[in-house]
C-alpha positions in Angstrom: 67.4 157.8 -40.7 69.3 157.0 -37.4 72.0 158.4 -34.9 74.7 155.4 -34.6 77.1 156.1 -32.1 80.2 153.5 -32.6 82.4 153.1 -29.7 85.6 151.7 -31.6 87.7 151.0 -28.7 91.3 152.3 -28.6 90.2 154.4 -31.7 92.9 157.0 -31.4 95.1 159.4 -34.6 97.5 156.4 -34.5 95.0 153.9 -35.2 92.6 155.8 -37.3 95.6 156.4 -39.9 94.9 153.2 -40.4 91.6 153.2 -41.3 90.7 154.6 -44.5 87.1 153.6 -44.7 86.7 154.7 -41.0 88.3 157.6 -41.9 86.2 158.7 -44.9 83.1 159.5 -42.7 84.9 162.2 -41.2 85.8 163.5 -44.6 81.9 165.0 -44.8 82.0 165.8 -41.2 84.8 166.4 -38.8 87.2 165.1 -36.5 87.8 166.1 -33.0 90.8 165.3 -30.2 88.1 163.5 -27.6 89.2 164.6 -23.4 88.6 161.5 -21.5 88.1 160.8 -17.5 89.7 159.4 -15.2 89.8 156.6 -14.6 90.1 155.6 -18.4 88.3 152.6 -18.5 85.2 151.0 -20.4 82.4 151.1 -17.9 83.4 154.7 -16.3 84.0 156.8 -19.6 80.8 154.9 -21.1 78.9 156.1 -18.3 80.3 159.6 -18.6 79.0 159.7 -22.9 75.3 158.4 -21.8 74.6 160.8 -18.6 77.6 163.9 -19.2 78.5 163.5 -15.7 82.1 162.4 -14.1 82.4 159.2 -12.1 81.8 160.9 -8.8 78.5 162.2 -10.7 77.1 158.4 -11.8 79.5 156.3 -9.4 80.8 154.3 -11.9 84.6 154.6 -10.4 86.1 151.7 -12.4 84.9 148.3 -14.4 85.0 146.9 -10.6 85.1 148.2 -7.5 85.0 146.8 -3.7 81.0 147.2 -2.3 81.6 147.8 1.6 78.3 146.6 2.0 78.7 143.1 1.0 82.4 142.9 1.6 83.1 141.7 -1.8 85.4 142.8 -4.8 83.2 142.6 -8.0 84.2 143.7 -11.4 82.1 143.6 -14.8 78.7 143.8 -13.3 75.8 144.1 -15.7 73.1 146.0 -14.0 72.3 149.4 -15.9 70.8 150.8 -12.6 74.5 150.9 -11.5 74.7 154.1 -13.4 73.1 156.8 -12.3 72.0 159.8 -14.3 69.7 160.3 -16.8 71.1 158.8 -19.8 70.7 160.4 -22.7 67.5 158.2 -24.5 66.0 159.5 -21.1 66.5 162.8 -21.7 66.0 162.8 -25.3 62.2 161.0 -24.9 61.4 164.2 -23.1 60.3 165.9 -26.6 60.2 162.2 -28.8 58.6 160.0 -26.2 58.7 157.0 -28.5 62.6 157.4 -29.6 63.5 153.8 -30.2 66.8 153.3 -28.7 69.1 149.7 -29.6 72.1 148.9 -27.1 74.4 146.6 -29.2 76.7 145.5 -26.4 78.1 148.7 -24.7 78.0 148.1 -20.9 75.5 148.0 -18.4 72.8 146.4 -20.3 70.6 144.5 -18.1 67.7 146.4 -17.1 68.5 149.4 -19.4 65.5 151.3 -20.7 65.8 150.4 -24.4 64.0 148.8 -27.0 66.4 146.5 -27.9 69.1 144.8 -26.5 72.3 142.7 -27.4 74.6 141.9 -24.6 77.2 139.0 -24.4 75.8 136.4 -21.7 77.4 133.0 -21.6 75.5 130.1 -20.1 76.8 129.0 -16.2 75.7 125.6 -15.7 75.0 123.9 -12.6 78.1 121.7 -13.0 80.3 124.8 -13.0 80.3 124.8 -17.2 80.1 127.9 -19.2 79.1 128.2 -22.7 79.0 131.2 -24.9 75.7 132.9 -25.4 74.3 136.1 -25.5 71.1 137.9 -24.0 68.5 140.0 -26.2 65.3 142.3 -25.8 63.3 141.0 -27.7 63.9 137.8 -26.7 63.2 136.3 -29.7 66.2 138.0 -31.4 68.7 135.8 -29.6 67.3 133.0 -31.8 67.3 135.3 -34.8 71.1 136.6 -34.8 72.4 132.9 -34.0 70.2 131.5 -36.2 72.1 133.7 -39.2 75.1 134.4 -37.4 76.3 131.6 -35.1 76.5 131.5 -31.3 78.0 134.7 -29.5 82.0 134.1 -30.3 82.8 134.7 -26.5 86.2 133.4 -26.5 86.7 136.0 -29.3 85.6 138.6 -26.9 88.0 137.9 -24.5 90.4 135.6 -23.6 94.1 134.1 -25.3 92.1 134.1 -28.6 90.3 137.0 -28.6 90.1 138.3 -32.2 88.2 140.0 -35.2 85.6 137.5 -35.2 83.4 139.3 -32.0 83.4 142.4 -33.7 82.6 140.6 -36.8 79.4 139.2 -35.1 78.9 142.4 -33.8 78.6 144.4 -36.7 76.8 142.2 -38.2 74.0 142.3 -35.4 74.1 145.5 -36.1 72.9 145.2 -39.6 70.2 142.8 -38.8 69.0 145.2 -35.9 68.6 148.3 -38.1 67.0 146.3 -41.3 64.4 144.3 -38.8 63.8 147.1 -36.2 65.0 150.3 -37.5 66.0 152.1 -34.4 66.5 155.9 -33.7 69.8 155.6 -31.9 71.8 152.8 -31.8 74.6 152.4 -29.7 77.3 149.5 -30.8 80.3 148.5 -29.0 83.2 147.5 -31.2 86.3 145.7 -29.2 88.9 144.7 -31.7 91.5 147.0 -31.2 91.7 146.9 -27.7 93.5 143.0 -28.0 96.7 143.2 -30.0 97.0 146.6 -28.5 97.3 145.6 -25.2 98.9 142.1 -26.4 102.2 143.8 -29.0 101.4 147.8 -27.8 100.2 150.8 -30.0 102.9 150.9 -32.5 103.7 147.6 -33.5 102.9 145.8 -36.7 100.4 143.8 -35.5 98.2 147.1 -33.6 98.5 148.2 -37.3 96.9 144.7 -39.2 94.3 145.0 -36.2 93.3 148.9 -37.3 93.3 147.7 -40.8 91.3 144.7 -40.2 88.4 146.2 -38.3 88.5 148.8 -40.9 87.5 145.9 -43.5 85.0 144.2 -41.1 83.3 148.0 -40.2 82.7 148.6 -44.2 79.6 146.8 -44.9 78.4 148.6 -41.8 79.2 152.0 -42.6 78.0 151.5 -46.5 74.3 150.4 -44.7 74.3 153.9 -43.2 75.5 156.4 -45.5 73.1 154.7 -48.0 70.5 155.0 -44.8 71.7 158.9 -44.7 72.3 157.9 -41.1 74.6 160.1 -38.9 77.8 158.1 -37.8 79.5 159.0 -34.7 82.3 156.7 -34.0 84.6 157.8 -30.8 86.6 156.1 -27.6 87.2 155.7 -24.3 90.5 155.4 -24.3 93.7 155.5 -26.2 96.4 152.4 -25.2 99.9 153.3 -24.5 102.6 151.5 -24.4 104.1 150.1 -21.4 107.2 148.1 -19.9 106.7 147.5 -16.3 103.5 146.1 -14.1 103.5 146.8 -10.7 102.1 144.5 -8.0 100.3 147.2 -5.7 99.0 144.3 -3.6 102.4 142.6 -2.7 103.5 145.6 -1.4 100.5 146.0 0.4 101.0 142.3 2.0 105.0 142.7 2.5 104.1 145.8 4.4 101.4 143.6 6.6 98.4 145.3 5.5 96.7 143.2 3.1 95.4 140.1 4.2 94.7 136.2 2.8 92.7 133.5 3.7 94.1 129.9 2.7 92.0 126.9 1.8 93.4 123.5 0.2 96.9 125.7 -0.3 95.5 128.5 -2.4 95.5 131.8 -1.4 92.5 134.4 -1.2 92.6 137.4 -0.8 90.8 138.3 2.1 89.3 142.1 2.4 87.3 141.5 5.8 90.9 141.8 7.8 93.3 143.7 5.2 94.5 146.7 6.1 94.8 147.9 2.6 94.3 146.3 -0.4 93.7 147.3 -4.0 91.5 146.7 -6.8 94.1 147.3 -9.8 92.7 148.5 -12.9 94.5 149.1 -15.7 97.1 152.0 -15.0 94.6 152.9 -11.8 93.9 151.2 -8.9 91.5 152.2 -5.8 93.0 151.3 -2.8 90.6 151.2 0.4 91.8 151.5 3.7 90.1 150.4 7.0 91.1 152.6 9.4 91.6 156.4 8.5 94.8 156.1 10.8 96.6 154.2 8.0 96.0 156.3 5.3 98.9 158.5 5.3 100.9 155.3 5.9 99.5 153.8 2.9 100.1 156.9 0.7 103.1 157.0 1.5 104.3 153.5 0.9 102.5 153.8 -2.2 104.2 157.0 -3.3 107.7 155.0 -2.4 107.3 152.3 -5.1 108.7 152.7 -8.3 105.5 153.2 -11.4 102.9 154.7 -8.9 103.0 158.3 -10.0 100.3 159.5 -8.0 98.3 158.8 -5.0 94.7 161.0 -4.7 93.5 160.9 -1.3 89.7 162.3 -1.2 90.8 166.4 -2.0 92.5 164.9 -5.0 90.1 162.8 -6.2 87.7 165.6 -6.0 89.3 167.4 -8.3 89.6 164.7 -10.3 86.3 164.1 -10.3 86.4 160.6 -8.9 85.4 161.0 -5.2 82.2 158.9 -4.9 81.6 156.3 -1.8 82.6 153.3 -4.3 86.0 154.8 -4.6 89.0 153.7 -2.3 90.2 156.1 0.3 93.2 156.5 -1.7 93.5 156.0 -5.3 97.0 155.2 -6.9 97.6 156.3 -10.7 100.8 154.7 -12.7 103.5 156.3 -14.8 102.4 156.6 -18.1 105.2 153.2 -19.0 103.8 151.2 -15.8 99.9 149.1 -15.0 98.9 147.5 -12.1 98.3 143.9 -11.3 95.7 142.4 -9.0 98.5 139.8 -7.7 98.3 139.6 -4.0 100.4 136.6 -3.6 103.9 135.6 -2.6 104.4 132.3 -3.5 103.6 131.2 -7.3 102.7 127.3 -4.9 100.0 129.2 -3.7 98.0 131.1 -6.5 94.6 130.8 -6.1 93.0 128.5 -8.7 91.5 130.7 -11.3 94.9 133.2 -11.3 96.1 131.1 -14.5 92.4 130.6 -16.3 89.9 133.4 -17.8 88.1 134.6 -14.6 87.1 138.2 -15.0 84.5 137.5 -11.8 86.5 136.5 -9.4 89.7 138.0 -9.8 90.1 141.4 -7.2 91.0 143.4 -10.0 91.8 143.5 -13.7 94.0 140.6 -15.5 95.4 141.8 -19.0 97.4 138.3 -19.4 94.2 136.4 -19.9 94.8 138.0 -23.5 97.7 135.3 -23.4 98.1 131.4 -23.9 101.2 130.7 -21.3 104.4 131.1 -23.3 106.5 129.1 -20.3 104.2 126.1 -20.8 105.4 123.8 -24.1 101.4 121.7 -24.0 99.7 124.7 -23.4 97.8 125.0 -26.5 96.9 121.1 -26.5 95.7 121.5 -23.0 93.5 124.4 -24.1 92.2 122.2 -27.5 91.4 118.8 -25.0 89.5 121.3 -22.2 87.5 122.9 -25.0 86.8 119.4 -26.6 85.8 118.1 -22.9 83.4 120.9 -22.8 81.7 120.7 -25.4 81.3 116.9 -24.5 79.6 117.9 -21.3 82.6 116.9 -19.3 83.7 119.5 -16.7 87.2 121.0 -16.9 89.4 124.2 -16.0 91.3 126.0 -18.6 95.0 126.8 -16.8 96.3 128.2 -19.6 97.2 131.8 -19.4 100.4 132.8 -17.5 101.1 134.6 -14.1 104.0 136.4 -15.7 102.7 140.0 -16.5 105.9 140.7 -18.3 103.9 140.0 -22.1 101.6 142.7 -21.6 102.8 145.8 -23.6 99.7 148.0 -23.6 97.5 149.6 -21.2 95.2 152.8 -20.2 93.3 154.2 -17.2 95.7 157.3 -16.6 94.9 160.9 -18.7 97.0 160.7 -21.8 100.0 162.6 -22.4 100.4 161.8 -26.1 97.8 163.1 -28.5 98.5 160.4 -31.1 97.6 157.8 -28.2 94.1 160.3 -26.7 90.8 159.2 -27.6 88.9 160.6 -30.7 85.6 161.3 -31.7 84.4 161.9 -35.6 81.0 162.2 -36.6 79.6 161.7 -40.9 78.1 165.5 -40.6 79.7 169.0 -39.9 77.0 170.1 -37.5 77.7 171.0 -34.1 81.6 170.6 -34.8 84.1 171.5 -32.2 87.6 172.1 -32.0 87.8 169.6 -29.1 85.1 167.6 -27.1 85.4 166.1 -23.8 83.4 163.4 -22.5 81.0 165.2 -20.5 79.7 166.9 -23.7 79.3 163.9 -25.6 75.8 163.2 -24.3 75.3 166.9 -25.3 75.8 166.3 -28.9 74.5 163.3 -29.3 71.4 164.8 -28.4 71.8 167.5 -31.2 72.5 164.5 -33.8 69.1 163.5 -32.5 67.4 166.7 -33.0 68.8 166.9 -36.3 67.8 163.7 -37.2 64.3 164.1 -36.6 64.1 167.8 -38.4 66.3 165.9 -41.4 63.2 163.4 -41.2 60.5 165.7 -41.4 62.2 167.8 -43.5 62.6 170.8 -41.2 66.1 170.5 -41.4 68.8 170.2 -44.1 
């Protein structure tokens, strides 16, 4: 027996309509509307299930933030001591001290107290190369899982072709982990509908195909547990909505002489160690840090002036939002629920920095939903992305340019509290215990720690 918590991104009424298999483990248990937090991202609202706390609680403010120490923006960071908080394997070991705990690619990985680990980690070789790979505890199951399975599909994961084929491989790491090592609790990450989402929006035919297709590639999955008698909890982070209009916080930031570049060889970087004010966009939220307090008003003003910012949360309002930690920006800006922010800081497309038309979620000040997209203004795009794989894979060094600097594809997005329930997170678990009407994040660690307890009566047979 097991506790398998699946976190089936962008799982939301909408989508789940559209997934009867999904669906049918609710049909012995329940399903509940699932509160999120702000900011409605992966590495905050993860955080929030594994230690019940809000981001001012474990500091995770964002999947990036700017670090005032070093002076860098940094986004997608894999060090689990990031989090703080006891996590909820932490707490549970209290009264099963050798709870075996697998993390199949859910965030913050490295360094994570578990028995076993799965996380995507490409190679970066010393000629600037990166090929896709993945990193395991035990080591030896890296060799195991692409021995029956293949290399980690990283440009499935992320990127213009991201696709069904990651989650496939992850699903089916899954399997392997819980016939070889038969863990306790097992947490598994499952991308797939987070990319035609955001690519065509919630409603369109092809968010549909993508619900019905992860539906398929879950089933073997979810036969392996029910014929386990393992509890299934599958939830979100985040519902996507739709949305018509990005907003480039940064350029009006620079046109107001705030934010600040740096130029070298006629690229443009954006240069935090003299801005003003600058932002680190994120979805439909975006933390905006502002050197001297004297500007602040300024800035929230400006900010409030520009058509899709909705809010603005200096530190009172992101107290009560429960997002005031010393990672966050002094103010943070919040979009209508039709409107994201882009990173895009500047002016003159002549002088984009290199990696603004390539997959760069490292370097990049902020988050970039069009690297979901092969360029649709460039007729040879697709053959320059085939000849700069081939050169790769020959050894030969290369940079993909292939993905556009026109935000106007994107037709999905999240980070702002949901105002439809059809487009709000949900969780449903296989078995009727501990049922609520409504969950929000902060109890999810909670009940995953009464699936545990059950689990282990249900085991010893001192529970039904």
């Amino acid at each position: 027996m097991s506790v398998v918590v699946l976190d089936v991104v962008g799982l939301t009424p909408r989508t789940l309509a559209h997934m009867p298999r999904l669906r049918s483990v609710a049909d012995r248990g329940f399903t509940a509307p699932l509160d999120t937090v702000l900011p409605a991202v992966t590495c905050s609202v993860q955080s929030t299930f594994l230690t019940g706390r809000t981001p001012s609680e474990h500091g995770v403010v964002g999947n990036g933030w700017y670090d005032r120490e070093t002076g860098e923006v940094a986004f997608w960071r894999q060090h689990h001591a990031l989090v703080r908080g006891e996590k909820v394997w932490e707490t549970a070991r209290r009264t099963r001290p050798g709870l075996k705990v697998a993390n199949i690619c859910w965030w913050y990985a490295m360094g994570a107290d578990v028995d076993i680990t799965v996380t995507p980690r490409p190679v970066y070789h010393h000629d600037g190369r990166k090929s896709p790979d993945c990193y395991t505890v035990p080591d030896g199951l890296r060799d195991a899982l692409t021995a029956e399975l293949g290399p980690f599909p990283l440009f499935d994961y992320w990127g213009p072709k991201a696709g069904i084929g990651s989650s496939r491989w992850i699903v089916g790491a899954t399997r392997r982990v819980l016939a070889d090592h038969d863990p306790d609790l097992i947490l598994v990450y499952v991308p797939h509908l987070d990319y035609d989402l955001q690519r065509h929006g919630p409603d369109s035919p092809q968010a549909r195909e993508a619900a019905r297709g992860l539906d398929a590639v879950l089933t073997p999955l979810l036969d392996d547990l029910e014929a386990r008698g393992s509890t299934v909890v599958a939830l979100s982070e985040y519902g996507i909505t739709e949305v018509r209009r990005p907003v480039d916080v940064n350029r009006v930031l620079r046109r107001a002489g705030l934010l600040h570049v740096h130029t070298q060889r006629g690229m443009e970087y954006l240069d935090p160690w003299t801005s003003r004010a600058f932002a680190t966009p994120d979805h439909q939220v975006a933390h905006v840090y502002v050197a001297d307090p004297a500007d602040v008003e300024r800035v929230r003003e400006l900010l409030l002036a520009t058509e899709g910012v909705e809010h603005v949360l200096d530190r009172d309002g992101q107290e009560k939002a429960g997002l005031a930690h010393a990672r966050s920006g002094e103010l943070v800006a919040v979009a209508t629920a039709d409107s994201w922010f882009t990173y895009y800081y500047w002016l003159d497309e002549e002088r984009a920095p290199d990696f603004a038309r390539g997959v760069e979620i490292h370097r990049k000040p902020g988050y970039d939903p069009a690297e979901l997209f092969f360029d649709p203004a460039d007729p040879l795009v697709m053959a320059r992305a085939v000849l700069g794989v081939a050169k790769s894979k020959l050894g030969i060094r290369t940079s993909l340019s292939v993905v556009p600097t026109d935000p106007s594809c994107v037709r999905g997005s999240h980070g702002r509290l949901p105002d439809d329930p059809d487009e709000a997170p949900v969780l449903l678990c296989s078995r009727p215990a501990h049922a609520r009407a409504r969950f929000h994040a902060t109890e999810v660690k909670e009940f995953l720690l009464a699936c545990l307890e059950d689990d282990a009566g249900r085991a010893t047979g001192a529970a039904p």
